[in-house]
VMD Tcl script that draws the C-alpha trace (Angstrom):
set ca {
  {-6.70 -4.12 15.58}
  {-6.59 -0.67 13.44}
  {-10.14 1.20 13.10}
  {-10.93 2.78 10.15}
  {-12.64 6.14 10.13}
  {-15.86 4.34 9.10}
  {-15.68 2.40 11.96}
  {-15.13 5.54 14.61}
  {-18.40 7.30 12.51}
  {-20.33 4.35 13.73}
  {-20.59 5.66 16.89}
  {-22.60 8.00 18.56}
  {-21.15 9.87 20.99}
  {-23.07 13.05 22.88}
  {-22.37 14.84 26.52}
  {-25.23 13.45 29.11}
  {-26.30 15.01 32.13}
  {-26.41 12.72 35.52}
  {-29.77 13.28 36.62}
  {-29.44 10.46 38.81}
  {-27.45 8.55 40.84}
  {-27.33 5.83 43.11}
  {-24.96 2.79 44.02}
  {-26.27 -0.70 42.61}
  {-27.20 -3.57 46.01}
  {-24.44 -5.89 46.04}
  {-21.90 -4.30 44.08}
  {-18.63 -3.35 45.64}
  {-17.97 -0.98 42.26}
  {-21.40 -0.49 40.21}
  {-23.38 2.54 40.11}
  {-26.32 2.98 38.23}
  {-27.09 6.56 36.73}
  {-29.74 8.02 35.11}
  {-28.57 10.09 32.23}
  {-30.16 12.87 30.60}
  {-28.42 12.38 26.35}
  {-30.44 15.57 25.29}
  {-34.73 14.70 26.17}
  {-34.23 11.37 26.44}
  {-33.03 9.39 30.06}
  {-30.54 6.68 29.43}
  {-29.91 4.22 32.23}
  {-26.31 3.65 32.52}
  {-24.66 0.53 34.66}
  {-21.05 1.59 35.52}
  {-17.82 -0.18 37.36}
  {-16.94 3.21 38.93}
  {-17.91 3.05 42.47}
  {-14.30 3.14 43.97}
  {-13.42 6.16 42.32}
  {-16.87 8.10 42.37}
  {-20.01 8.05 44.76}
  {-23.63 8.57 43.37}
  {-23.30 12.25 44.83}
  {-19.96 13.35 43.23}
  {-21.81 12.59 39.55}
  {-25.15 14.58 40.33}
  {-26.15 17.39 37.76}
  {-22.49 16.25 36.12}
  {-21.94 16.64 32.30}
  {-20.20 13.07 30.96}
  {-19.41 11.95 27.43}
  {-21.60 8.65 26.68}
  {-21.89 6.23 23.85}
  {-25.41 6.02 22.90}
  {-25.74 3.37 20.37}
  {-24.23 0.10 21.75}
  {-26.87 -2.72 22.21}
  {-27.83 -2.40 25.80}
  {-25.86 -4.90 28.43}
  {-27.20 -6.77 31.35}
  {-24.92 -6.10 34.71}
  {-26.63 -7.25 38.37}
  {-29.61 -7.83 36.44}
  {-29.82 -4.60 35.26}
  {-29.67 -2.93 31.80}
  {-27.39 -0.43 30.90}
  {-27.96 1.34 27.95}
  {-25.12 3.77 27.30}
  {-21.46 3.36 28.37}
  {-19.56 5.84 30.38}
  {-16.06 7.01 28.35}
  {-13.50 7.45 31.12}
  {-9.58 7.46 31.06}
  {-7.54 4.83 33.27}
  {-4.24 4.87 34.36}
  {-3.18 1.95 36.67}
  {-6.30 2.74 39.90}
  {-6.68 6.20 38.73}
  {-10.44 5.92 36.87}
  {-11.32 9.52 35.33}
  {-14.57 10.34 33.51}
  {-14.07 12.79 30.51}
  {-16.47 15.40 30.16}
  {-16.07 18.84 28.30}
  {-14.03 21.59 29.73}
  {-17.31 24.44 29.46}
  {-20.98 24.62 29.85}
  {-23.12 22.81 26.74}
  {-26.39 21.48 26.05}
  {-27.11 17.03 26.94}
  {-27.14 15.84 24.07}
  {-24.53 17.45 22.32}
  {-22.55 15.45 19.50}
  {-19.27 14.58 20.49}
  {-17.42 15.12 16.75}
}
mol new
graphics top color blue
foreach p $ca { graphics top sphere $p radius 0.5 }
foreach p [lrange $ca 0 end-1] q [lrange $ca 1 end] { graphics top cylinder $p $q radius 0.2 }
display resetview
């Protein structure tokens, strides 16, 4: 499937701030964070857990999608989606290279 440009526009993607993070009961892989998308906390429900603990993620800048309808996982909602890379069992989260502001627009 080929996305248009229309389709990319559609969605919103800003740098978060981890304000929490803990692993989800049960889960071999799922963590659930708390992140900060610029005044507003977004819980996030990720399959990351073998690559990541709660503590490597703390006060950690993250690019996020915003506006996907929320998804039950463990019986828990996430709300934004992680964007990583993943290569074979190598699992890496992109964030930006400098300092900026939660919330800023990923363009």
């Amino acid at each position: 499937m080929t996305a248009t440009y229309d389709d990319f526009i559609k969605l919103d993607i800003r740098i978060g701030r981890v304000v929490s993070a803990e692993p989800v009961p049960g889960a071999k892989k799922l963590l659930k964070l708390i992140i900060d998308v610029g005044g507003e906390n977004k819980q996030c429900i990720a399959g990351i857990g073998l690559n990541y603990t709660a503590e490597d993620l703390l006060n950690k800048s993250v690019a996020v999608v915003i506006n996907l309808a929320p998804k039950k996982l463990f019986g828990l909602e996430s709300e934004v989606m992680l964007l990583a890379a993943v290569e074979g069992d190598i699992l890496t989260l992109l964030k930006p290279d400098r300092d900026i502001a939660a919330g800023a627009k990923v363009a």
